[in-house]
C-alpha positions as CSV (number, residue, x, y, z in Angstrom):
1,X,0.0,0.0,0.0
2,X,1.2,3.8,-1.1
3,X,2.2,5.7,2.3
4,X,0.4,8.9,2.6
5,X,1.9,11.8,3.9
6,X,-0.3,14.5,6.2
7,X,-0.3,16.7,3.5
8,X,-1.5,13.9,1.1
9,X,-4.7,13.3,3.3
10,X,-5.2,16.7,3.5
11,X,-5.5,17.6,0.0
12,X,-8.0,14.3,0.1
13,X,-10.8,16.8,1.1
14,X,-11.9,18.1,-2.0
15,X,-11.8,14.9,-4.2
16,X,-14.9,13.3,-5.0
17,X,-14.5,9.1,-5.0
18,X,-16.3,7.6,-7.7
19,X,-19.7,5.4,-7.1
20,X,-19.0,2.0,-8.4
21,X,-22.1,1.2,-9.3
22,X,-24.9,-0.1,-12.2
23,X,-28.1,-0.5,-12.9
24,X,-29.9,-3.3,-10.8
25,X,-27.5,-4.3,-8.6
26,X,-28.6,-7.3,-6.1
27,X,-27.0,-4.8,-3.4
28,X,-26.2,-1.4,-3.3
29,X,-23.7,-0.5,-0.1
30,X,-23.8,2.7,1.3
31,X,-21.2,4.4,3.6
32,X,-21.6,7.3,5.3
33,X,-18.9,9.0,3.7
34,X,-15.3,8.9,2.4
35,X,-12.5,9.0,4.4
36,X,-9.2,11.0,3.9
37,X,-7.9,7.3,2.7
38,X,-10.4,6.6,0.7
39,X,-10.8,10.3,-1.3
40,X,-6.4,10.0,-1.7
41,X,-6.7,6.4,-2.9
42,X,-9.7,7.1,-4.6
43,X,-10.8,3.0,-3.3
44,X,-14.0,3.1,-1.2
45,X,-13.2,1.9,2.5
46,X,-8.9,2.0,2.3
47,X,-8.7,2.8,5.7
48,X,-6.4,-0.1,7.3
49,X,-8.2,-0.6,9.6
50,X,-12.0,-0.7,8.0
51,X,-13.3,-4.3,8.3
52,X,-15.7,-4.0,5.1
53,X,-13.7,-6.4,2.6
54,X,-13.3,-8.6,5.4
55,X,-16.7,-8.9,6.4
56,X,-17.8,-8.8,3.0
57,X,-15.8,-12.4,2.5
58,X,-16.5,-14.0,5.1
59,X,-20.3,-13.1,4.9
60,X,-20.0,-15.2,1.7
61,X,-20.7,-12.2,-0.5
62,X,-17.4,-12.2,-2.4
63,X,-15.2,-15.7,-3.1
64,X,-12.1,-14.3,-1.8
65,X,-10.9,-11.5,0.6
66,X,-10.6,-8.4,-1.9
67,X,-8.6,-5.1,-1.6
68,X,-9.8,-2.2,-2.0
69,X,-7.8,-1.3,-5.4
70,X,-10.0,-3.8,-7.0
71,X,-13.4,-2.4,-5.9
72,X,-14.4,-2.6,-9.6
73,X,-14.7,-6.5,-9.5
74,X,-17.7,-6.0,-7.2
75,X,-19.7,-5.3,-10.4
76,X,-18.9,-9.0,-11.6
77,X,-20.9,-9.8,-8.3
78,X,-23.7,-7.6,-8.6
79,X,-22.6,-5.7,-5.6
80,X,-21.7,-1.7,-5.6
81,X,-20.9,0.8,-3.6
82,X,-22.1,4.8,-3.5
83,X,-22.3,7.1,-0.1
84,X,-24.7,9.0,1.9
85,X,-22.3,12.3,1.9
86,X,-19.6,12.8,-1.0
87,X,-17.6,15.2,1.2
88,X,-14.6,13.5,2.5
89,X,-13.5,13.6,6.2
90,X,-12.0,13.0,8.6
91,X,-14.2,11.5,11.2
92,X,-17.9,11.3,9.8
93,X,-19.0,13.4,12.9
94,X,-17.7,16.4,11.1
95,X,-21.3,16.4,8.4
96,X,-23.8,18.4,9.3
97,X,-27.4,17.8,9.9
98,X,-28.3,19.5,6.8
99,X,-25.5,17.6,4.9
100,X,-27.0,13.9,5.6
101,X,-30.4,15.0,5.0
102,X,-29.2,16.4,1.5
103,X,-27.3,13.3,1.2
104,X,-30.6,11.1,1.8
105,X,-32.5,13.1,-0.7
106,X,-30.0,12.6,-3.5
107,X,-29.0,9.1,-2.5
108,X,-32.8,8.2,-3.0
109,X,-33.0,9.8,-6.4
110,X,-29.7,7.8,-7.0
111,X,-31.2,4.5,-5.8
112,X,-34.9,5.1,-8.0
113,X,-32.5,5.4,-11.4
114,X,-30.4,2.1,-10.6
115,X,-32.6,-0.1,-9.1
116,X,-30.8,-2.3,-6.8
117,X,-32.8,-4.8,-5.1
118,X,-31.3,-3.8,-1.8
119,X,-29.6,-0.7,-0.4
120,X,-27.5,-1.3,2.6
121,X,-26.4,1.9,4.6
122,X,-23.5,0.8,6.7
123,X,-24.2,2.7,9.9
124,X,-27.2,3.1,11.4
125,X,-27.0,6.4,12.8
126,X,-25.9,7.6,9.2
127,X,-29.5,6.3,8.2
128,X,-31.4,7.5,11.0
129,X,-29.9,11.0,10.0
130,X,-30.4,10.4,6.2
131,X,-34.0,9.7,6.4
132,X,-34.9,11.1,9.6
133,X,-36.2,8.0,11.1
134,X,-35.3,8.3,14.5
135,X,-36.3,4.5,15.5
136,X,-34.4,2.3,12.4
137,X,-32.7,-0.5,14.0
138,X,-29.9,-2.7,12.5
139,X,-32.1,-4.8,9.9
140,X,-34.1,-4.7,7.1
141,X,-36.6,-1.8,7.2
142,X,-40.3,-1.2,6.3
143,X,-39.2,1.5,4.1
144,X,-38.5,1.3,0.2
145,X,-36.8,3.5,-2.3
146,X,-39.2,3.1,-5.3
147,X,-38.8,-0.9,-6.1
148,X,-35.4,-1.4,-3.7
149,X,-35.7,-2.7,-0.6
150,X,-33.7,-1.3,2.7
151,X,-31.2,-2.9,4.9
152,X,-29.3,-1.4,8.0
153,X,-25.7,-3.0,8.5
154,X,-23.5,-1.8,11.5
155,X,-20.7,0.5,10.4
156,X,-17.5,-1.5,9.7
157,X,-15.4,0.7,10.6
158,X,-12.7,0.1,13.6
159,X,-13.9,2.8,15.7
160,X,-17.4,0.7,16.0
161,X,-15.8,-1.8,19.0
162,X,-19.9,-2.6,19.7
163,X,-19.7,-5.0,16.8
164,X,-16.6,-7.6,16.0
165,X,-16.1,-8.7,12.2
166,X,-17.4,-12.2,12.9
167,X,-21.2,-10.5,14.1
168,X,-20.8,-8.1,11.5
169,X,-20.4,-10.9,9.0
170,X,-23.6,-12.9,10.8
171,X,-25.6,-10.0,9.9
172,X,-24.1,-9.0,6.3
173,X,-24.6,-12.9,5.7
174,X,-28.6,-12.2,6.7
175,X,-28.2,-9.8,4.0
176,X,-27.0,-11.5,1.4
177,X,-29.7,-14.8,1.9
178,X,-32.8,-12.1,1.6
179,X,-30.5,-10.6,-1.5
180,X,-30.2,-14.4,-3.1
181,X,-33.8,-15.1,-2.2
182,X,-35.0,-12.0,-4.0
């Protein structure tokens, strides 16, 4: 992996990251928002110490334990991968109110043109804050964006010490059997 310097990570901020996505996905995953990693690498969840790729395998949605470099392959799978906020941060507590409620309005309208049959927001305070629904709970959710349905997934990120990668992949791997019986 490239070392970044602080200057690197800094200059991160005002790169965009591109979606990886298509139309009709079988799952859509969405983080909260890029990291400094992510926007330098330009990979979705780089970060070291992010557990997503490692949950992802060993929830059985990808054969093999996948870097983030080769994000693109997820396509092959019918898995992609967008974000509530674009902005990159830091820390995801430095979005505003207004910016994940903007973010949940244009993540919808997202979601409606590509028509996967699930979303999954990784993080469920991201969600709540998205859509303003105060009571979501890690699961799949009443709501649905046009024809896709809605998943919760705890945030995979390090920092989250409430979850370990083996529950996290219990509850990706619920995912993925409601995505294969769809």
């Amino acid at each position: 992996m490239t070392r970044l310097t602080p200057a690197d990570l800094e200059a991160a901020r005002d790169r965009l990251v591109p979606d990886v996505v298509a139309d009709g996905l079988s799952v859509l995953f969405c983080g909260i928002n890029p990291g400094l990693m992510t926007a330098a690498t330009g990979h979705h969840f780089a970060r070291p110490g992010n557990r997503f790729w490692p949950v992802l395998h060993l929830s059985g949605f990808t054969p093999r334990l996948m870097k983030p470099a080769e994000q693109e392959e997820l396509l092959s799978y019918g898995l992609g991968i967008t974000n509530v906020v674009a902005r990159a941060t830091a820390r995801a507590d430095e979005l505003s109110a207004e910016e994940y409620r903007e973010g949940g309005r244009l993540l919808a309208e997202r979601v409606e043109r590509l028509r996967p049959a699930w979303l999954a927001v990784v993080g469920v305070t991201a969600y709540r804050a998205a859509f303003d629904d105060r009571k979501a709970r890690i699961g799949p959710q009443e709501r649905t964006i046009g024809s896709s349905r809605v998943w919760v997934l705890p945030n995979p990120s390090g920092l989250n010490a409430h979850w370990t990668a083996a529950t996290m992949a219990e509850e990706y791997g619920r995912l993925r059997s409601a995505a294969e019986a769809s």
